[in-house]
C-alpha positions in Angstrom: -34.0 -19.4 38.4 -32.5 -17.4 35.6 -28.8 -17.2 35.0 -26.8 -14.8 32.8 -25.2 -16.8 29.6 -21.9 -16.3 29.3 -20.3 -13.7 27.2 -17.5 -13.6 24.3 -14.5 -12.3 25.2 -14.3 -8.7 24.5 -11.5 -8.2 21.3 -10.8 -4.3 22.1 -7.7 -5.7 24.4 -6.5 -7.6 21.8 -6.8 -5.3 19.3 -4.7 -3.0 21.1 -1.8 -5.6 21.7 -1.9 -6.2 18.0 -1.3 -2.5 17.5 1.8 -1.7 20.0 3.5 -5.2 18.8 4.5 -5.3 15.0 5.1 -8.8 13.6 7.5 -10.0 11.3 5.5 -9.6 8.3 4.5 -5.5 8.8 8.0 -5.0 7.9 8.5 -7.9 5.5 5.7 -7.0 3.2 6.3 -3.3 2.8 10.1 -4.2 2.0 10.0 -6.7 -0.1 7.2 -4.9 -2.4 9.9 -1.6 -2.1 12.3 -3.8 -3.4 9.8 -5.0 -6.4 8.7 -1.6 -6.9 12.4 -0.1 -6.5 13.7 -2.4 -9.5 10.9 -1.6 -11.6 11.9 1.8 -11.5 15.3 1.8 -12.1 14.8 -0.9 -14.7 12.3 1.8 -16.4 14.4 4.7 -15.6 17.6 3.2 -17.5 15.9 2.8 -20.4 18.0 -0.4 -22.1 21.4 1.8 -21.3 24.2 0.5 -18.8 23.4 0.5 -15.0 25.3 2.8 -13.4 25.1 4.3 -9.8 22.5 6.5 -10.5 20.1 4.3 -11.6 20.8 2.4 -8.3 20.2 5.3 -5.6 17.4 5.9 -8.2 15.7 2.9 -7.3 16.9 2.3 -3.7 15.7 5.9 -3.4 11.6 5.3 -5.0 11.8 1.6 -3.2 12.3 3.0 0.1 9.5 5.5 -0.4 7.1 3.3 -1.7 8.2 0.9 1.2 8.0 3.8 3.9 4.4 4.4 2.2 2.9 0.9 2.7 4.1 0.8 6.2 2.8 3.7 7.2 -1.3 3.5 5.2 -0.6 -0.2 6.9 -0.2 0.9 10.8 -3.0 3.7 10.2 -5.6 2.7 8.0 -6.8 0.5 10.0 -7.6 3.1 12.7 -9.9 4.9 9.9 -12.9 4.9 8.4 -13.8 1.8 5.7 -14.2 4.3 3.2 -11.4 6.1 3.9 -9.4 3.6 4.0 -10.4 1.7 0.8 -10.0 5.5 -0.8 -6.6 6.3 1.0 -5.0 2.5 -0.7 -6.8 3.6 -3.8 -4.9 6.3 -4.4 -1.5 5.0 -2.8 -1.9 2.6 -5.8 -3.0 5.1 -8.6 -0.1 6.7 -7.8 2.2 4.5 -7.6 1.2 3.2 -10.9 0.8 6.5 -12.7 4.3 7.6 -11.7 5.8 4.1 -13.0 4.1 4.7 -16.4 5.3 8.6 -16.3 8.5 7.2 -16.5 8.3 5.6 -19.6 8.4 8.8 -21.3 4.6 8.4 -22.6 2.5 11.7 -21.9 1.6 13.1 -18.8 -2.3 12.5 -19.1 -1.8 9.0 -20.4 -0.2 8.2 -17.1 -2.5 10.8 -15.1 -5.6 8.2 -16.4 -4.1 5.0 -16.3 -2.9 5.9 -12.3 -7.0 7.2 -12.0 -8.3 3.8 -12.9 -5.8 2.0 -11.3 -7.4 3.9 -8.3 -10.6 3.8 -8.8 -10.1 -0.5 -9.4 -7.8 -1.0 -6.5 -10.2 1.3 -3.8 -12.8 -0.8 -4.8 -11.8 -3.9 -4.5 -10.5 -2.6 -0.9 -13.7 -0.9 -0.4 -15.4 -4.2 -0.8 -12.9 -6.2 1.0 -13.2 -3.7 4.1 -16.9 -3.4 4.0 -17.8 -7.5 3.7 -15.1 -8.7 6.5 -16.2 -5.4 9.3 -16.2 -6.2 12.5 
C-alpha cells in the first residue's frame, strides 16, 4: 500500500505573523543608526565651531530622517523584488553617503560619485546577499 510522506509545514502563515508583529529590534536598529548618522552630521555641519542649538535640531532633524528611511525600505523591501530591493538599499546608502560628504563643503560631483559607488558597492553586496539566501 502506498502512503503519502508527510509534508513541511507551509511558512506563508508565518511569514505573515512576522509582518503584522514588529520586534524589538525593527525599531532599535533604525534608531540607533539615526542616532550614528544624526551625530555625524551635526558633527560635520559644525565644522570645529561651538555647538549650539542649531547644530542640534540639525542633527536630530537628518537622524530622524535617515531613521524614518531604514524603517520604512525595512518593513517594505522585503515584499519586493530581489533586485529591487538590493537596488532600492543601494541607493538609500549612496545617498546617505553622498549627502554626508556634500556637507564637508567638497564639490558637488565629488560627493555625486563617491554616493554612486557607494551604491553601486552596497546594492551589490545586497543583491548577492538576497539572491544566495531566497527562499
Amino acid at each position: 500500500m502506498a502512503h503519502a510522506a508527510p509534508t513541511a509545514p507551509r511558512r506563508q502563515h508565518r511569514q505573515m505573523a512576522d509582518m503584522t508583529h514588529l520586534s524589538r529590534s525593527a525599531y532599535t536598529r533604525p534608531l540607533l543608526m539615526g542616532l550614528v548618522y544624526g551625530v555625524w552630521a551635526a558633527f560635520i555641519k559644525r565644522q570645529m565651531g561651538p555647538v549650539d542649538a542649531g547644530n542640534v535640531f540639525y542633527g536630530i532633524l537628518c537622524g530622524a530622517l535617515f531613521a524614518a528611511c531604514m524603517f520604512a525600505l525595512a518593513r517594505i523591501g522585503p515584499r519586493m523584488k530581489r533586485e529591487l530591493h538590493a537596488t532600492a538599499y543601494g541607493v538609500f546608502a549612496g545617498v546617505a553617503v553622498g549627502y554626508l560628504h556634500s556637507l564637508t563643503n567638497s564639490s558637488v560631483l565629488k560627493a555625486t560619485v563617491i554616493g554612486f559607488f557607494v551604491a553601486l558597492g552596497v546594492g551589490g553586496v545586497a543583491f548577492y546577499r538576497y539572491y544566495t539566501r531566497e527562499d
